[in-house]
N, C-alpha and C positions, 0 to 999 in steps of 0.2 A: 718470258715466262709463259709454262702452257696452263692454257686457262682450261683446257677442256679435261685435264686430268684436278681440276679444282685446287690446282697449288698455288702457293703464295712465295714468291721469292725476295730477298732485301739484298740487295749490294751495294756496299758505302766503300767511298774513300777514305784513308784520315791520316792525318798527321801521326806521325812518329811519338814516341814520350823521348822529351831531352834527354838527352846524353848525360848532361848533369846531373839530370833525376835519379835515373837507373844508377851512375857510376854512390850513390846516396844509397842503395838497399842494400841491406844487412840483413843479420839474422838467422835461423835458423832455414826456414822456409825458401826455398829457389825463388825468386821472381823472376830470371832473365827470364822467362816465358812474355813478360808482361808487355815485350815491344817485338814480339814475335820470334825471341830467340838473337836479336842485334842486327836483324838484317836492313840494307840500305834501304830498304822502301819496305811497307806492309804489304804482306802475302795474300791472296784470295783465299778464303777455307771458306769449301762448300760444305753445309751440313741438310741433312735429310731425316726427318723424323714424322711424327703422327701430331695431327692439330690437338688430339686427345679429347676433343669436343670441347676445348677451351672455346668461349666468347669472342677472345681478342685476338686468338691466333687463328681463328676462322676467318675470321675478316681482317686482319693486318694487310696494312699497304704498304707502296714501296715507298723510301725517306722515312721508315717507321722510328722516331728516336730514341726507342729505347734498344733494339740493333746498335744504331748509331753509338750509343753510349757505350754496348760491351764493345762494337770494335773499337770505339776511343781506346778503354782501358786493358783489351787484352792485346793490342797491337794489329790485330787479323781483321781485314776486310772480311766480313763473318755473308757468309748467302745462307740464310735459311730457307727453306721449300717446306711449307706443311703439307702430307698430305694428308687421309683420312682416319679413323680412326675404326677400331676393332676391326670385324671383316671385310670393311673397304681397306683400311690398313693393308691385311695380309694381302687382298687380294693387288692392290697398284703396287704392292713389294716384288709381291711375284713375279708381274710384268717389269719392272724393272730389273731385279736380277736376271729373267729370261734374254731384254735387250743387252746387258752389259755397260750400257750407261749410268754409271753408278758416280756420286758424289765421293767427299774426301773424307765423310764422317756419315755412317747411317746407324739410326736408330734402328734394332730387332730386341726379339726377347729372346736368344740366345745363338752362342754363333752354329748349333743344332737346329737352327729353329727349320719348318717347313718351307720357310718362303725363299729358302737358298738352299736345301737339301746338299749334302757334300763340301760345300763349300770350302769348309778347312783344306779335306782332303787335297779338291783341286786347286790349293794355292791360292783361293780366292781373296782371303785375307790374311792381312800381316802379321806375321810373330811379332807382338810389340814387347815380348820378354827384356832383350837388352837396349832399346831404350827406354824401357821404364825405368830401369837402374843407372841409366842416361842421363834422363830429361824429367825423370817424373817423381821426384824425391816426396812432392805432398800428395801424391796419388799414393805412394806407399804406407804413408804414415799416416793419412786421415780416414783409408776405406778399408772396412773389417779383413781381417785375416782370412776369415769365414768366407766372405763375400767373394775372393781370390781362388778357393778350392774350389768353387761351385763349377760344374761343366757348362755352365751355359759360359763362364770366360776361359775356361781352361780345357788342355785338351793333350793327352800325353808330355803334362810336364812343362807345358809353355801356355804362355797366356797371349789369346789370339782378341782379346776385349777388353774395354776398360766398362766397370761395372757402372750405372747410374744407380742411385739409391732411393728408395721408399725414404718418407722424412723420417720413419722412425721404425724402430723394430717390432713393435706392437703399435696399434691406432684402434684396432676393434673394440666399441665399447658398445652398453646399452644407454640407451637415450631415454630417459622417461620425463613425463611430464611432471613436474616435481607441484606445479599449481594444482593440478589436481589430487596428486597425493596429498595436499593441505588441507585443500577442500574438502575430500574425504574423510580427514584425520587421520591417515593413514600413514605407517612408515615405511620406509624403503623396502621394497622387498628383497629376501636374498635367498628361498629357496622358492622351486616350483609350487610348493603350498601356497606360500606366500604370494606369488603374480596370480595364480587363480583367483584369489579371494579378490585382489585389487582389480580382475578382468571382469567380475561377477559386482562389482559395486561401478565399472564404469560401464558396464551394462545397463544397471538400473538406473540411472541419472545420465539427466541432460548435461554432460560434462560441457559440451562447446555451447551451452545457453542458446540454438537454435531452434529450440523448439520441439527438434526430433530426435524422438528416445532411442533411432534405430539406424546411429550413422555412426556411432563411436563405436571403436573395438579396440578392445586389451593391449593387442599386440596389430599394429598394424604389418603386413604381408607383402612382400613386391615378387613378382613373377620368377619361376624357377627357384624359389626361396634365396634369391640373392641378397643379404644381408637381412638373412632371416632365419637364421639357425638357431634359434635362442633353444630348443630347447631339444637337443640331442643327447651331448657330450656329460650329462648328469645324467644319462641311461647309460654310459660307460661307451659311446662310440659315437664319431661324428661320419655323417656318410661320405664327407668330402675328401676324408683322408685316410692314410696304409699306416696300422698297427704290425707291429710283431708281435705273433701269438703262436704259440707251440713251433719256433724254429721258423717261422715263413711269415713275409712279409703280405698282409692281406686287408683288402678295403674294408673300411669300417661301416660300410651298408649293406654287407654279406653277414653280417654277428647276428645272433640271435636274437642280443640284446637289442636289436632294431625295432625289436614286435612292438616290445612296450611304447617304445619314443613314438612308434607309428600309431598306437591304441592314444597315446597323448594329444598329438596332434587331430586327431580324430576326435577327443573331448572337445578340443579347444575349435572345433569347427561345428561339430554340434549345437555348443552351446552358445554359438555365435560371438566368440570371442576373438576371434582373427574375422578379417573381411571374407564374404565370400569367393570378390571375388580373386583367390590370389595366385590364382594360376592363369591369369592373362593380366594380371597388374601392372604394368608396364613403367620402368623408372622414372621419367618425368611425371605420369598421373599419379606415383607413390609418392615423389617431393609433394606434389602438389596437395593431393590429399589428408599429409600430416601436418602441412601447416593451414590446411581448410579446419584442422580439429577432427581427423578421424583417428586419430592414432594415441593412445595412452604410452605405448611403448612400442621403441624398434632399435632397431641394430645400423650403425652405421661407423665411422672415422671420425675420429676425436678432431684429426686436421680440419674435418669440417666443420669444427665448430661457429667459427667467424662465416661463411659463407652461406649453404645450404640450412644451416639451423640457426640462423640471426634469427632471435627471435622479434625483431623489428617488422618482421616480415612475415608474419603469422597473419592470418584473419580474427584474431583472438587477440586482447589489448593485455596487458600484464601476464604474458607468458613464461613459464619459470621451469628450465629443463636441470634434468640433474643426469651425471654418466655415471654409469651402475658398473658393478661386477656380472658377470654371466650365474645364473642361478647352479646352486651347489648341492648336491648330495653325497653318499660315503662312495656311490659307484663315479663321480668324477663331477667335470666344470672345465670351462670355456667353451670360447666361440671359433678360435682363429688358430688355425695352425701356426709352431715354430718356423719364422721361414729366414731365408737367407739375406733379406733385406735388401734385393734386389730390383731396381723398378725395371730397369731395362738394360740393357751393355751398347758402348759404342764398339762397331767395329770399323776396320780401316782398309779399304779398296789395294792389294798390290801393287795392280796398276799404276796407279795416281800419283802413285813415289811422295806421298805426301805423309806419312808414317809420323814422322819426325815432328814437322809442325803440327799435328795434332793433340802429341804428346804434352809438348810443348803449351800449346790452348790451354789441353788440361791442366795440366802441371796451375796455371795462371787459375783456371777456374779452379781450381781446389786452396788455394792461398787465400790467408786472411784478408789480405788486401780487394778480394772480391766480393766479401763476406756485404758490406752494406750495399752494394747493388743488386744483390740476388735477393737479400733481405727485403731493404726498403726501396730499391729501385735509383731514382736521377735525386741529387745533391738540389736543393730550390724547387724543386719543381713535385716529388713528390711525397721528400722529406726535408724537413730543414733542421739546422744543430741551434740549439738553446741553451746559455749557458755550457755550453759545451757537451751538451747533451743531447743528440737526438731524438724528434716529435716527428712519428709519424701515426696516420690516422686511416685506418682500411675504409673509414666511411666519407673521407674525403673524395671530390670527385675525379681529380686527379686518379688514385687507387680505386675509388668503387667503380667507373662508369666501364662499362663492359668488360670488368674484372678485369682489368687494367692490371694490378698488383697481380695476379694469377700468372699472366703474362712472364713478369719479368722473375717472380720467385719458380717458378714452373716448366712453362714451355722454352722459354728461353735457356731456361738454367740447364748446362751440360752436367752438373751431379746430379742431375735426378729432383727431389722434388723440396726445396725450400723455405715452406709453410712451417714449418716448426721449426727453425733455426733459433736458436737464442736470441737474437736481434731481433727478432720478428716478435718473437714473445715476449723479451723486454719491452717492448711499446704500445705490445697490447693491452687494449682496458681489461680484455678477458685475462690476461696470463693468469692469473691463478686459477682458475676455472680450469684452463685447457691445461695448463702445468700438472693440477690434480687429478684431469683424464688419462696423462699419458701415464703415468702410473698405473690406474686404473688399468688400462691397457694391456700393460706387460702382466698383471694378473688373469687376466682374460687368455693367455695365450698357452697352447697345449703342444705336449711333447709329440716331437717330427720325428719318427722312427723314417720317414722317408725322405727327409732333409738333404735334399743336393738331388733325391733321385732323377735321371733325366726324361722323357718320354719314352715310353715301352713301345717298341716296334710290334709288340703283339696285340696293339688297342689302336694303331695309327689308321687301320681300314676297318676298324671296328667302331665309330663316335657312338653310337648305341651300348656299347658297352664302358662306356666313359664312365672315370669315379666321381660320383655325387651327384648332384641336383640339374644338371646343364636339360637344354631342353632337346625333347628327344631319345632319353635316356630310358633302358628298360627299368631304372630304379624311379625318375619320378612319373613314369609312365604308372607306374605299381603303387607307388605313396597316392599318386592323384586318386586310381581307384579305390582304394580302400579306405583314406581320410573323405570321400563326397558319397560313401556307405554301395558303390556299386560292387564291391568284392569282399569277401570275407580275408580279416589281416592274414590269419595263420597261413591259410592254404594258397593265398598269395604271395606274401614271402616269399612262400618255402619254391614256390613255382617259380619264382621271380630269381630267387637264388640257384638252381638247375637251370634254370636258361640263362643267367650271365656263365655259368662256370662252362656249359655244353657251348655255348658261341664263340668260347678263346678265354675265357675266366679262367681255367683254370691254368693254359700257359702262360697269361698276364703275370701269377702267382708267382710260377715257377721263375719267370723274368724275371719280379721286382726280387723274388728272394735271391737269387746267383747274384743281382747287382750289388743286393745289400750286404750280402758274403764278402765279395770280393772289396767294396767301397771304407767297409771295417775291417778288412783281411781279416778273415772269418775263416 
C-alpha cells in the first residue's frame, strides 16, 4: 500500500459460496455473478475511487470486515484504494491516468471527464455494450434509462461506463427550525414574504436563549452560496443553470431578471438576515454554526437527515426541524436543477482484460440479494432479524462510531449512494419524516433545458467564466460587490454581463445551443 499518496487498500481471501447454494438461485434476477461468475477459485478485482471525506473510509485498515463481508458475498477478493476527495481527487487521478497504472474498476465523473482527457478515443476503456447484455441483466433493469443516454456513460452509441447513482432523484430541501416557528407562532413559510417576516421576528429574539440578540439569522449562508440558493429561481432564473430562451441555450445569471434576486439578496444582508459572514463561510464552520443555533433556515439533502441534522446533536435541547418547499411566486420556484441522477460512472481499464468480471460484480451489486448489506451492513453484528423482521439502529455503535453505516451504504457501495434505499427507511425511527422530505424534494426540482449537456470546450480555459456561484467567478465576484453595497446592482450587472459574453460568453452560447440542436435533433 502507498501511504505517501494517503491511500487505503483491503485485500481478502474467501471462500467460494457452495455449489449447492448457487445451483438453488432462481428467479428473475442473474446471480451467477454472486461467486464471481463459477470460477474455481475467487478473482482479485481491484477497485479505485474517492474516500469522499467519508470518516471510515479515511481511516479504514486492512482486515477491514466489512470488505470482508462484500467479498464473502460477491464472490471477488474486492481491493479497494481510497484516494482523496474533490481537488485532491482530480489531482492524484490525473497522476494516475498520466502513469498508466490503473486498477480494474475506477471511479470518475464521466468518461469525458478532465482527469483522462481522450480517453475513449485512445482505447483507454472498454466498450462494456455486449457484455452488459451479457453479464449485467439487473444493471439493465434497475438503472434509469435516462441515466444510460447521458454522455458522461455513453459515447457514439456504446456505453463505455456503468453509471453509480445519487440515492434519489431530487434530495434538495429546505430545512427550517420548525421550534422556532412554534415559538414564534408562526407557520411555515411558503413565499418570499412570508421567510422575511419569519427573518425579521428571528432577528428580534433570542431564538438560541444565549443571551445574544445578534447571532441568529433567518437564513443561514455557507461560502460560494453552496447550498444557498433559496431565493433565485422565484425571480424566474437560477444562476447555476442554461435556460432556452428566444432559440438559444443561455445561463440563467446573464437574465435580467438577476437584478431583482441580486436587489433581494442585498435586502437580506442589509437587514442582517443572512450571516455576514458568507462569503468565506466555510462547510464544516456552516455545519457547525447551525447546529450552535445560528441558522433559522437553510438548504441542504434530505439524505441527511439522520446524520448532519440529528438533531441530538444540536447545542439546543428539544430541537424540531421541519423540510419545506423552496419559496414560490407567479415568476417560478426551486432550488435544484433536473439532473440525471448520476453520482459518478464506473469505468474499466482495456488493459486489465478484466471487463468481464466487473460486469459480473456489478450485475451482483445491483441484485436483491445485496440489498441488506448495502442497507444495513453485517447479519449479528450490525443488524439483527426479529421475529423475522429486521432491527437496525443508525445510533447504535456498531453503525454510529465513525459513520461506520456510511461506510458500507456509501463508500463501499458500487451503485452509488445507499442512504435511502427502502430497507434503510424501513428501520428508520425517522422514515416518515425523511419519506415526506423526499417528496418534498422532487417538488423543489426545476426544469433541465440542459440535461445530459456535456462540458463546453469554450469555458474549459475559461473557470472565470463558469455558470454560477463557484469561487472565482466574474458572477460571484459581481453578486459579492453589490449585495456588501460596494457597487451599484444595475451598472454592475450589466458590466458584469459584457465581460462574461466579451471573454467567450458568447461562443459558450453558441456551443451549448448547436449541442442542444443537435442532442434534440433540432
Amino acid at each position: 500500500m502507498n501511504r505517501t499518496k494517503k491511500t487505503v487498500a483491503s485485500v481478502f481471501a474467501v471462500s467460494l459460496v457452495a455449489a449447492t447454494a448457487l445451483a438453488g438461485c432462481g428467479g428473475k434476477e442473474d446471480k451467477s455473478a454472486a461467486n464471481g461468475g463459477g470460477q474455481a477459485a475467487p478473482k482479485n478485482l481491484s477497485i479505485l475511487l474517492s474516500h469522499s471525506n467519508a470518516k471510515y473510509a479515511m481511516q479504514a485498515k486492512d482486515d477491514d470486515r466489512y470488505v470482508k463481508e462484500l467479498s464473502k458475498q460477491s464472490g471477488y477478493n474486492a481491493k479497494y484504494e481510497f484516494l482523496g476527495h474533490g481537488d485532491d481527487f482530480t489531482q492524484q487521478m490525473t497522476v494516475r491516468f498520466a502513469s498508466g497504472e490503473l486498477p480494474d474498476m475506477i471511479r470518475t465523473d464521466s468518461i469525458d471527464s478532465t482527469m483522462h482527457p481522450g480517453a475513449v478515443d485512445k482505447g483507454v476503456f472498454e466498450d462494456l455494450t455486449p457484455l452488459i447484455d451479457k453479464y449485467g441483466p439487473n444493471l439493465k433493469k434497475k438503472i434509469p434509462a435516462e441515466a444510460w443516454s447521458s454522455p458522461k456513460v455513453s459515447k457514439n452509441g456504446k456505453i463505455y461506463a456503468i453509471p453509480a447513482l445519487a440515492a434519489l432523484p431530487a434530495t434538495r430541501v429546505v430545512y427550517i427550525r420548525q421550534d422556532w416557528l412554534d415559538k414564534l407562532g408562526m407557520q411555515q413559510p411558503k413565499t418570499p414574504d412570508d421567510y422575511l417576516k419569519f427573518f425579521e421576528a428571528v432577528k428580534k429574539q433570542d431564538m438560541n436563549g444565549n443571551g445574544d440578540l445578534n447571532d441568529e439569522y433567518g437564513l443561514y449562508v455557507r461560502e460560494n452560496l453552496i447550498y444557498s440558493n433559496l431565493f433565485f429561481s422565484n425571480f424566474g432564473y437560477d444562476p447555476n443553470m442554461w435556460y432556452l430562451k428566444n432559440g438559444q441555450l443561455q445561463p440563467g445569471m446573464i437574465q435580467p431578471e438577476m437584478k431583482d434576486a441580486i436587489k433581494f439578496w442585498k435586502t437580506l444582508y442589509d437587514n442582517n438576515y443572512i450571516n455576514q459572514n458568507l462569503f468565506t463561510n466555510k462547510g464544516a464552520d456552516w455545519v457547525a454554526g447551525i447546529k450552535q443555533g445560528k441558522g433559522g433556515a437553510w438548504i441542504h439533502d434530505v439524505t441527511n437527515y439522520n446524520s448532519d441534522w440529528n438533531t441530538a446533536n444540536f447545542v439546543e435541547k428539544n430541537v424540531k426541524l421541519s423540510m419545506l418547499e423552496a419559496p414560490e411566486t407567479a415568476k417560478g420556484k426551486g432550488i435544484a436543477a433536473q439532473g440525471d441522477q448520476i453520482y459518478f460512472v464506473w469505468v474499466v481499464p482495456t488493459k486489465n482484460k478484466k471487463a468481464e468480471d466487473v460486469i459480473k460484480f456489478l450485475n451482483w451489486a445491483w441484485s436483491d440479494e445485496a440489498d441488506d448489506f448495502f442497507a444495513m451492513g453485517i447479519k449479528d453484528y450490525n443488524y439483527k432479524v426479529e421475529g423475522g423482521k429486521p432491527v437496525w439502529d443508525a445510533n447504535e455503535p456498531a453503525n454510529k462510531d465513525n459513520d461506520a453505516n456510511i461506510f458500507y451504504q456509501l463508500s463501499l457501495n458500487p451503485r452509488g449512494d445507499g442512504r435511502m434505499l427502502d430497507k434503510v427507511l424501513d428501520v428508520s425511527p425517522n422514515a416518515q419524516a425523511i419519506k415526506g422530505g423526499v417528496q418534498i424534494a422532487k417538488k423543489n426540482l426545476i426544469k433541465n433545458d440542459a440535461l445530459h449537456m456535456p462540458s463546453l470546450a469554450s469555458l474549459k480555459t475559461h473557470p472565470e467564466l463558469a455558470i454560477g456561484t463557484g469561487a472565482g467567478t466574474l458572477f460571484l465576484d459581481m453578486f459579492a460587490k453589490v449585495v456588501t453595497g460596494k457597487e451599484d446592482v444595475d451598472s454592475s450587472f450589466d458590466k458584469f454581463v459584457a465581460e462574461w459574453k466579451r471573454r467567450g460568453g458568447d461562443e459558450a452560447i453558441k456551443e451549448a445551443t448547436d449541442w442542444y440542436n443537435k442532442f434534440n435533433k433540432k
